[in-house]
C-alpha positions as CSV (number, residue, x, y, z in Angstrom):
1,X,123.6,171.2,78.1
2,X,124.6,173.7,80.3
3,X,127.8,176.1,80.5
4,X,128.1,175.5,83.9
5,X,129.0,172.0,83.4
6,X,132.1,173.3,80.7
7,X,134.4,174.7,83.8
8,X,136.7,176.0,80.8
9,X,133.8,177.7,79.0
10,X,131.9,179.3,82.4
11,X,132.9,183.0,81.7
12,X,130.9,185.7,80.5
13,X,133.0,185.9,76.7
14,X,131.2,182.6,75.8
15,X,127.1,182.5,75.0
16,X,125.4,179.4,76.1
17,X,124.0,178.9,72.7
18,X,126.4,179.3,70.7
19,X,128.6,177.0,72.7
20,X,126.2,174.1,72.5
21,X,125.8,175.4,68.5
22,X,129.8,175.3,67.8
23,X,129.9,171.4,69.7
24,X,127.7,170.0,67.5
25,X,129.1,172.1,64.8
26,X,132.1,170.3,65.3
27,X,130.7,166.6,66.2
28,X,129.7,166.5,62.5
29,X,133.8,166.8,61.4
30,X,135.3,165.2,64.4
31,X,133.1,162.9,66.3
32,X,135.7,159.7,65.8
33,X,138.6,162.1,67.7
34,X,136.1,162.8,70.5
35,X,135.3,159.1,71.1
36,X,138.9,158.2,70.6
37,X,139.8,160.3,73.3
38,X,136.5,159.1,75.2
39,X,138.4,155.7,74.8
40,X,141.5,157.0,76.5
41,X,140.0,158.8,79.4
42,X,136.9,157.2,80.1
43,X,137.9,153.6,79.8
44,X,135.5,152.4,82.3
45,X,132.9,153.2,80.6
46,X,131.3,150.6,78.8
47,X,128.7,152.8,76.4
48,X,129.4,156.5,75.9
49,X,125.6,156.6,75.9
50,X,125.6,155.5,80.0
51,X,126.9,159.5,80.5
52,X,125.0,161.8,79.0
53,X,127.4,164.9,78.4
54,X,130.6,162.9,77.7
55,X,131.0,165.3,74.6
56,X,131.2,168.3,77.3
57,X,133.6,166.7,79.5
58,X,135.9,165.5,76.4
59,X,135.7,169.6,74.9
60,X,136.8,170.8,78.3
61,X,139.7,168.2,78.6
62,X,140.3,169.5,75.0
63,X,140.8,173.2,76.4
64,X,142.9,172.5,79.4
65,X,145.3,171.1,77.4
66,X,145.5,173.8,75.0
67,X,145.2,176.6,78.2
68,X,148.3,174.1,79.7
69,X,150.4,174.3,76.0
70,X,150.4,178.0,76.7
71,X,152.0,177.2,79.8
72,X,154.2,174.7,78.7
73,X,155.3,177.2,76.0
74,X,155.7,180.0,77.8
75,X,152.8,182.3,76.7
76,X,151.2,182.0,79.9
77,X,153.0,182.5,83.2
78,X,153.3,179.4,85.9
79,X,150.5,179.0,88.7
80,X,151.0,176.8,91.6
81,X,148.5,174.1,89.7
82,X,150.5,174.4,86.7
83,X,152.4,170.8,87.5
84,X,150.1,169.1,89.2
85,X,148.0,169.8,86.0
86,X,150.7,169.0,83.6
87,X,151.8,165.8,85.4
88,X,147.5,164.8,85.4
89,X,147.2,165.4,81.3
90,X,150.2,163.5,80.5
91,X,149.2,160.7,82.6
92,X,145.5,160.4,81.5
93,X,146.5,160.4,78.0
94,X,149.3,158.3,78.5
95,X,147.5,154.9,80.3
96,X,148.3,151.6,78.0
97,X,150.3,154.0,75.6
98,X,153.8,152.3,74.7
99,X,155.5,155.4,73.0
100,X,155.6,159.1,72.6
101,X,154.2,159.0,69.1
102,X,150.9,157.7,70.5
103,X,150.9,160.0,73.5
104,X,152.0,163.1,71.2
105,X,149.1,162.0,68.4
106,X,146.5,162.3,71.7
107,X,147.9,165.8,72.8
108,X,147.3,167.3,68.9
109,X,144.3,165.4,68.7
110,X,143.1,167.2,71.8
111,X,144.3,170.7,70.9
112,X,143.1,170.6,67.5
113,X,139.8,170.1,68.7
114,X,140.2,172.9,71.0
115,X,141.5,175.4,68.5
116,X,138.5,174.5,66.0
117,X,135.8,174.7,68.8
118,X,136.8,178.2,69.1
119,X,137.7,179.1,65.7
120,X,134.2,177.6,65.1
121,X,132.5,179.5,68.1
122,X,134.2,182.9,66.7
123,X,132.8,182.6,63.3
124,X,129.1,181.9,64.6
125,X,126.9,185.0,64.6
């Protein structure tokens, strides 16, 4: 694995290591919410083993959404993006979803993992 590949994660506060140490840190705890949300957003693909850094891709959807919530709340200030990102979570998350309880379940599920990654990354040594 390589921090290049986690777009969210490319920035000189995170260690390569420890990044790869805190993921499978939390794949022990939370591997069913990572391939639940594999389910959602990569329904085409047939076996999870058939892409090899599936975990990567799922931890950096993880952190957009929690990067957009500060948005969304106000936190963080509005970039042009900021919609087109929005409108791009909510609709990945949303495919063959028939409420708002289900949609609202995939957004916590997704920043939950987000806040332990980092809560997990912060408390490695």
């Amino acid at each position: 694995m390589s921090v290049a590949g986690l777009y969210m994660l490319n920035t000189d506060a995170y260690a390569e290591e420890k990044v790869k140490q805190a993921l499978d840190m939390l794949l022990i705890d939370r591997g069913n919410e990572f391939r639940e949300l594999a389910s959602v957003l990569l329904p085409g693909s047939k076996s999870l083993s058939s892409m090899p850094h599936w975990q990567e891709f799922i931890l950096n959807f993880c952190l957009d959404v929690e990067e957009s919530f500060k948005t969304w709340s106000g936190k963080n200030s509005l970039v042009k993006s900021s919609p087109q990102k929005a409108l791009t979570i909510l609709r990945q998350l949303s495919r063959d979803k028939t409420s708002m309880n289900q949609l609202a379940h995939l957004l916590n599920i997704s920043y939950n993992l987000s806040l332990e990654f980092k809560e997990i990354y912060r408390r490695l040594r």
